[in-house]
C-alpha positions as CSV (number, residue, x, y, z in Angstrom):
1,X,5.0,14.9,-17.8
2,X,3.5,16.6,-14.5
3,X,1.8,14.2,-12.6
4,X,-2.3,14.3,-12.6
5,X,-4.4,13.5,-9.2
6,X,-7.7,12.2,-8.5
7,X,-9.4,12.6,-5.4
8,X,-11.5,9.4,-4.0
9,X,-14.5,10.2,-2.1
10,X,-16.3,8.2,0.5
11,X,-15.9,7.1,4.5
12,X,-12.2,7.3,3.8
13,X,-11.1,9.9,1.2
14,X,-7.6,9.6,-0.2
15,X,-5.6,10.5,-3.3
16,X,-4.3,8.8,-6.2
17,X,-1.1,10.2,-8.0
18,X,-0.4,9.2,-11.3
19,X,2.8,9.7,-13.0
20,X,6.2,8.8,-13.5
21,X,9.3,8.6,-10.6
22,X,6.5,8.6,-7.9
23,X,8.6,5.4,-6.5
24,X,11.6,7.4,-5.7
25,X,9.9,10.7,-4.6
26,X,11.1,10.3,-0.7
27,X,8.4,13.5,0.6
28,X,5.0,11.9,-1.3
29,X,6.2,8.1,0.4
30,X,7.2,9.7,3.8
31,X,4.1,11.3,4.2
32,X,1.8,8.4,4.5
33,X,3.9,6.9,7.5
34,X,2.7,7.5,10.8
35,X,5.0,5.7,12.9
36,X,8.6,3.6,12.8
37,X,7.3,0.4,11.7
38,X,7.5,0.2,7.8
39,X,6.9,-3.0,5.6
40,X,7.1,-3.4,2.0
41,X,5.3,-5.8,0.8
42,X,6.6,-7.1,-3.4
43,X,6.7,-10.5,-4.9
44,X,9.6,-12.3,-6.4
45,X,9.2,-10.5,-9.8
46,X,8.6,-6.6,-9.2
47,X,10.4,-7.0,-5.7
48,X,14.7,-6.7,-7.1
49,X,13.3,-4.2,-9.7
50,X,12.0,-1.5,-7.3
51,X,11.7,-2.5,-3.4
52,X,15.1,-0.8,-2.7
53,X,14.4,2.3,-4.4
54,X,11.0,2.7,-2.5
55,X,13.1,1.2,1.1
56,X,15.9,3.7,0.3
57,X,13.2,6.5,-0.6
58,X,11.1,6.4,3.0
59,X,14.6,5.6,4.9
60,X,15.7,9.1,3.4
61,X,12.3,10.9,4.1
62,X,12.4,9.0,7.4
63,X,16.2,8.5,9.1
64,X,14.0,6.7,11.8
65,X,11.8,4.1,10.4
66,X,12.2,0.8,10.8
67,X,12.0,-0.7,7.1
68,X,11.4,-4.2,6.1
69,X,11.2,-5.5,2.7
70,X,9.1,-8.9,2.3
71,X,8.6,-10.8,-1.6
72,X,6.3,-13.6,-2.0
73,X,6.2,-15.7,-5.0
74,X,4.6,-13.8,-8.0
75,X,1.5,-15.1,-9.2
76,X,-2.6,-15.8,-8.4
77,X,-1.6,-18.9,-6.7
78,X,0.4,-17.0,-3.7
79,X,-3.0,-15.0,-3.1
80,X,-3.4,-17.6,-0.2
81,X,-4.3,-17.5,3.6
82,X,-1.3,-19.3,3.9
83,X,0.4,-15.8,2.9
84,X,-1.7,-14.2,4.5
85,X,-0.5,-15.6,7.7
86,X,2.8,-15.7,7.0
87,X,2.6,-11.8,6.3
88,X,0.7,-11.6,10.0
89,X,4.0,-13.6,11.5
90,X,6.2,-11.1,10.1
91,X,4.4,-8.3,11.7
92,X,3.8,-9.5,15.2
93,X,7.6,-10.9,14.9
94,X,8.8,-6.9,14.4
95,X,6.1,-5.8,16.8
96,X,4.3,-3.8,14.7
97,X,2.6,-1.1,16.3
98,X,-1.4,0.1,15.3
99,X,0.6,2.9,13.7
100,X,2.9,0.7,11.4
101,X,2.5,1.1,7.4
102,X,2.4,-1.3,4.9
103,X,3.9,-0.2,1.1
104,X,2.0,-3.0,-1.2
105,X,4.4,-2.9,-4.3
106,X,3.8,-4.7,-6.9
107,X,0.5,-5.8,-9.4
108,X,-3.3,-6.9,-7.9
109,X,-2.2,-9.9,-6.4
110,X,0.9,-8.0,-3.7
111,X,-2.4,-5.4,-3.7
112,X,-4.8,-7.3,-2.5
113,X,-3.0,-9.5,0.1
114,X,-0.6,-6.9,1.9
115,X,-3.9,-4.9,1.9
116,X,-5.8,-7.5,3.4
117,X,-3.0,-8.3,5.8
118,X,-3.1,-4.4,6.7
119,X,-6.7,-4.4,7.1
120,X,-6.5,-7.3,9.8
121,X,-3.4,-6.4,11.7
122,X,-4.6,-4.8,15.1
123,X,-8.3,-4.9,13.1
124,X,-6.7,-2.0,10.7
125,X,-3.2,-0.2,9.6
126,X,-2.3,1.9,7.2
127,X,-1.8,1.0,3.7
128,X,-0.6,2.6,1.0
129,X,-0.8,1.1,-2.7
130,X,2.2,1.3,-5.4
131,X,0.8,-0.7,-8.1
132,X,3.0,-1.3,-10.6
133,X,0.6,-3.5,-13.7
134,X,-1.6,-1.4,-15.6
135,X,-4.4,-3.9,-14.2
136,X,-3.4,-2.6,-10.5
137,X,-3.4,0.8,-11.1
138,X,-6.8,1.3,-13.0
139,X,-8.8,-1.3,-11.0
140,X,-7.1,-3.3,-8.1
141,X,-5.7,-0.8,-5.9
142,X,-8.2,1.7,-6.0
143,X,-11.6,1.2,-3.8
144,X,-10.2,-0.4,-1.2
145,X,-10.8,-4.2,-1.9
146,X,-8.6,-6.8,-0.2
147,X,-9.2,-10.7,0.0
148,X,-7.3,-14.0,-0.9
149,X,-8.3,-16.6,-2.7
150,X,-9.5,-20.1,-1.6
151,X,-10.0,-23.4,-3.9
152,X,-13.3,-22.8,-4.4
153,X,-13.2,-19.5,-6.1
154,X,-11.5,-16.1,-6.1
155,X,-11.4,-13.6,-3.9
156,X,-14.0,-15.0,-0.9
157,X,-11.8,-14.4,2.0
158,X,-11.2,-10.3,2.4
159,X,-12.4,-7.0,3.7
160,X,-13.1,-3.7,2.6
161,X,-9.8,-1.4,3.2
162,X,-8.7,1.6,1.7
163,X,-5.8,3.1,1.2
164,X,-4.5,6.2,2.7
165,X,-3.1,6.7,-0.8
166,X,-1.9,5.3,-4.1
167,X,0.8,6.3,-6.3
168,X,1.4,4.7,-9.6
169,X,4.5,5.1,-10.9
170,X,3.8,5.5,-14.8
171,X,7.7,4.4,-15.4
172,X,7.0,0.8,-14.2
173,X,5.3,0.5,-17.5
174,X,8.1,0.8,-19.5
175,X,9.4,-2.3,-18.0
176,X,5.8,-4.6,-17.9
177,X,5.7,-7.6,-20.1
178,X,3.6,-7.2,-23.3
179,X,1.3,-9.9,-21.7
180,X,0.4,-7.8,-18.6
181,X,0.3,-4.6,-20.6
182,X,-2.5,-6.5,-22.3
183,X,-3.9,-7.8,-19.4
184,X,-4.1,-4.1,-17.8
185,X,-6.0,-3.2,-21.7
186,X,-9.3,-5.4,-20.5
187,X,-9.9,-3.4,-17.5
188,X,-9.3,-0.3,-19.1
189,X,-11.9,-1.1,-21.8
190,X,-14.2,-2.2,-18.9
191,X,-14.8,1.0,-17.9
192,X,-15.7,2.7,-21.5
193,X,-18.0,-0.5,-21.7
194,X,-19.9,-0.3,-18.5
195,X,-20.4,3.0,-18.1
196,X,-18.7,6.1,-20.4
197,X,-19.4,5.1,-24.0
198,X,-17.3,8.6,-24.7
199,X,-14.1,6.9,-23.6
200,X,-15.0,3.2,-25.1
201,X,-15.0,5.8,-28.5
202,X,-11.6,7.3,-27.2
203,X,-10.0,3.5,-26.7
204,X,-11.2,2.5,-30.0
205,X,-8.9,6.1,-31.4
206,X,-6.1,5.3,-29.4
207,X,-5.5,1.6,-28.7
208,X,-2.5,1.8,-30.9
209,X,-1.0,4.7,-29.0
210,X,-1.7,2.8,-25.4
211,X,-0.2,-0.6,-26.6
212,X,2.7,1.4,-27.9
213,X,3.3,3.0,-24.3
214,X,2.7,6.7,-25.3
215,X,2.9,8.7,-22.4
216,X,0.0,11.2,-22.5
217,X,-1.9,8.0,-24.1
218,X,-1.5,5.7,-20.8
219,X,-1.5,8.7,-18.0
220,X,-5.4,9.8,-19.4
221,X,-6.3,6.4,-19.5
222,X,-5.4,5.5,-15.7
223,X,-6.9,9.0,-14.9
224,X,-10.0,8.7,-16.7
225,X,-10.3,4.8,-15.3
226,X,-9.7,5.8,-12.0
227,X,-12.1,8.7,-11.5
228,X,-14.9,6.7,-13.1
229,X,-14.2,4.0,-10.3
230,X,-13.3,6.1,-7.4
231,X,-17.0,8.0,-8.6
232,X,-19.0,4.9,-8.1
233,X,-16.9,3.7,-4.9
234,X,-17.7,6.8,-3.0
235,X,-21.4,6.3,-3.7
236,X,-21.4,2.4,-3.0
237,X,-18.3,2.1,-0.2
238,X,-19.4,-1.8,0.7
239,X,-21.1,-3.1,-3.1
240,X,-24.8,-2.7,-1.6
241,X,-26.1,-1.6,-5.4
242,X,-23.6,0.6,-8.0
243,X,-20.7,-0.5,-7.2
244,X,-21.3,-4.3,-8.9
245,X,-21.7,-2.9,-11.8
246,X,-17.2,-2.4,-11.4
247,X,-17.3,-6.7,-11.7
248,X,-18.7,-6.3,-15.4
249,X,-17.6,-10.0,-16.7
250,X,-16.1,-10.9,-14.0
251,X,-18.1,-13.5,-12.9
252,X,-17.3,-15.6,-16.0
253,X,-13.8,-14.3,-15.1
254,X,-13.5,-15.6,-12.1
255,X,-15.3,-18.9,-13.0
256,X,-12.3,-19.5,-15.9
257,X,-9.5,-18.7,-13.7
258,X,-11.0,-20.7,-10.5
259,X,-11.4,-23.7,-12.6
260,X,-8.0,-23.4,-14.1
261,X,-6.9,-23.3,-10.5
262,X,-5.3,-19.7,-11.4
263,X,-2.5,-21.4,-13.2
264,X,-4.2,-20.5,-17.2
265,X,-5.3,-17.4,-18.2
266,X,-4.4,-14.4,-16.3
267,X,-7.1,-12.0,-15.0
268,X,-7.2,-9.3,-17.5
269,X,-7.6,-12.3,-20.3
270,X,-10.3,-13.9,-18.2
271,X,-12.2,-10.8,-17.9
272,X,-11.7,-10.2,-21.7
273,X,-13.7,-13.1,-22.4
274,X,-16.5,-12.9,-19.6
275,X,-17.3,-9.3,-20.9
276,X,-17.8,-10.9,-24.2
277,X,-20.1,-13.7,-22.8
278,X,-21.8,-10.9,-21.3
279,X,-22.2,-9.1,-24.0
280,X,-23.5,-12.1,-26.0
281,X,-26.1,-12.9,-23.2
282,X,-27.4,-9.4,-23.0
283,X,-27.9,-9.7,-26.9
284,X,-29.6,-12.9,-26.2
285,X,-32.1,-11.6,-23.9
286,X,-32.8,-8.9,-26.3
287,X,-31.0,-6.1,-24.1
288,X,-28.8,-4.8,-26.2
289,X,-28.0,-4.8,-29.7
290,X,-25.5,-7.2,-31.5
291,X,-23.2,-3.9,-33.1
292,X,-22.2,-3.1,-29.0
293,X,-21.4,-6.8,-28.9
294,X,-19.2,-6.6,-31.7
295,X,-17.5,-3.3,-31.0
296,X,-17.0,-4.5,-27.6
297,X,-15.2,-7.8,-29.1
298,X,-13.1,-6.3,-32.0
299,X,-12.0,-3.3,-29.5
300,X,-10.5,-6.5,-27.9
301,X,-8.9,-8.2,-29.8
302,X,-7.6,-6.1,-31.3
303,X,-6.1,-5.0,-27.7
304,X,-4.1,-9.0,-28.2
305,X,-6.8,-10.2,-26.1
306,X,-8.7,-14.1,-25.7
307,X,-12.7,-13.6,-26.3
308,X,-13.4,-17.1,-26.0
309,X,-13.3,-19.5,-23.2
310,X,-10.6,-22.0,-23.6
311,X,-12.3,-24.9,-25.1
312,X,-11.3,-27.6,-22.6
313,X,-13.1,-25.9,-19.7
314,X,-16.8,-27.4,-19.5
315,X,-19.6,-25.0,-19.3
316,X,-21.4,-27.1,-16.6
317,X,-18.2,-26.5,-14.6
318,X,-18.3,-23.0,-15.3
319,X,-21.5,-22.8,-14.3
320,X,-21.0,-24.4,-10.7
321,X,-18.1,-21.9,-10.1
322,X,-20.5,-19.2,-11.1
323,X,-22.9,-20.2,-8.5
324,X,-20.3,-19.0,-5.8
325,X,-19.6,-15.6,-7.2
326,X,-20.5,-12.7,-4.6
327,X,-22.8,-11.3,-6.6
328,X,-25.3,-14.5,-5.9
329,X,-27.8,-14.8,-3.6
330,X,-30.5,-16.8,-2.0
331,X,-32.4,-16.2,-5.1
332,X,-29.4,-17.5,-7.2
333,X,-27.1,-15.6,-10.2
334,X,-26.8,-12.2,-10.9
335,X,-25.4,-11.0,-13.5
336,X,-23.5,-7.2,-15.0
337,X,-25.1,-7.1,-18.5
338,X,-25.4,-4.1,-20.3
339,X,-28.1,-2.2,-22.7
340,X,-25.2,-1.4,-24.6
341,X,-21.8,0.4,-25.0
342,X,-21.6,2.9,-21.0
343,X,-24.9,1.0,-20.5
344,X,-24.3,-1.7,-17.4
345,X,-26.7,-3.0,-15.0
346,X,-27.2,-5.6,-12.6
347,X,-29.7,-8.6,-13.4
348,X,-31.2,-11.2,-11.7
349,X,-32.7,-14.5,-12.2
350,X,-30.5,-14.8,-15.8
351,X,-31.4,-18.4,-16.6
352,X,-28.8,-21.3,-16.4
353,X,-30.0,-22.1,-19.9
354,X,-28.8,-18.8,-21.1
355,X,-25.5,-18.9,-19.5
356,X,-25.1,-22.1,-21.1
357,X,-25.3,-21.3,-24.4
358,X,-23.1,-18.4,-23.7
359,X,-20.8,-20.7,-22.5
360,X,-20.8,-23.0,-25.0
């Protein structure tokens, strides 16, 4: 399969390659390294699969380099400032210089906190994403979004950083576990919901093919995911307006996996059921009609996906965490809702009643 590109605008343009064998293509990694100082950044799971090919890769494209290879614990719960620092120590202890480059290898969670780390060493080096999750490479490792996560709630601690590249390596696929395959499925269906009803009609043709792994199946639906993101990134770099509209149920998302303490559902489940709840209260407020509600749940499930909050999680707790979300303000909680299938849009002042009885 020849590999496909999209271009992401903004401050900070860069490319995204999609395709398979990108981790072992020595010229595409070398080229994003500006001085000697190298890190690869993995976690315990995706690290003994792949961080040698990609070390061996740059060594070869770069006799030079100095390459280390770092793996944290897999898993939400690692997405700490205790990682964080600990990836900071590893850097001042090689002496990384302002023109060092960090590899993040691995799903969201490796994405987000070697990018954060990047974005903070000497107030900004290079970083170049390899996600290797289906989640990773249609949502978390493009726009340049880095943060870790703090008791209170996901994702509260970060900076905007983007990458000087990304390269997703359509082969890791092959070897994800159905569950993160799945996972990836919510935020693919995201995009067709909040804003290309042409391509929630495409999903609904083809979810078959894309659980099934088909090649051409998964590479246009990272393409066509990607260039609807990168689109709205360029035009909102820093989430002033469009770009919210990208967290379309995710604050119920991040309210279920904050309360479970990130040890329950994973994030793509999570989101699966807050796009429904927002669904239901945009039906509720008489924004959109109950048939996009439905679509949006059976496309869904029938993706192997939760559309209902587990049932020991109480909605007034829900409801605290959603107070925290980034999207509230002194006014209090905004919500993405939608008119209806590639119809999202932000709304204030949505009623704690109504989230309630969402909830509930």
């Amino acid at each position: 399969m020849t590999p496909q590109t999209v271009d992401a605008g903004g401050p900070r343009p860069y490319r995204i390659h999609i395709g398979p064998g990108l981790l072992d293509d020595a010229a595409a990694l070398g080229a994003h390294v500006r001085g000697r100082h190298v890190f690869i950044v993995s976690d315990s799971n995706v690290g003994p699969l792949y961080a040698p090919r990609v070390a061996a890769a740059i060594q070869h494209a770069l006799p030079r380099a100095q390459v280390i290879v770092t793996c944290i614990a897999a898993g939400e719960s690692t997405k700490t400032l205790d990682a964080f620092s600990e990836l900071l120590r590893e850097f001042a202890d090689l002496g990384a210089t302002r023109d060092a480059c960090v590899f993040a290898l691995g799903g969201g969670v490796v994405g987000d906190l070697a990018g954060f780390a990047a974005a903070c060493w000497m107030r900004g080096i290079d970083v170049v994403q390899l996600p290797t999750s289906l989640l990773a490479m249609v949502d978390s490792s493009v726009g340049g979004k880095t943060a870790v996560d703090l008791p209170q709630g996901k994702n509260l601690v970060g900076a905007f950083h983007p990458p000087c590249a990304v390269l997703a390596d359509t082969s890791t696929l092959l070897t994800l576990p159905d569950r993160e395959l799945r996972a990836g499925m919510a935020e693919v269906v995201k995009y067709g919901a909040l804003g290309d009803a042409a391509f929630f009609d495409w999903l609904e043709s083809n979810v078959e093919a894309l659980l099934a792994r088909d090649e051409e199946a998964i590479a246009h639906a990272i393409a066509s995911s990607c260039a609807q993101k990168a689109a709205i990134v360029a035009r909102d770099p820093f989430e002033q307006g469009e770009r919210a509209l990208l967290n379309f149920g995710h604050t119920f998302a991040h309210a279920i996996e904050s309360e479970q303490a990130y040890g329950g559902l994973n994030h793509g489940e999570a989101v699966a059921i807050g796009m429904v709840l927002a669904a239901r209260v945009s039906t509720a407020l008489g924004r959109a009609p109950q048939a996009d509600a439905d679509r949006l749940r059976n496309l869904l499930l029938r993706c192997g996906l939760p559309v209902t909050p587990p049932a020991e999680l109480a909605p007034d707790a829900l409801l605290a965490r959603m107070r925290l979300d980034k999207k509230a303000n002194a006014a209090g909680i905004r919500l993405v809702l939608w008119d209806g299938i590639g119809a999202a849009r932000l709304v204030a002042d949505v009623t704690d009643a109504v989230v309630l009885d969402a909830l509930r």
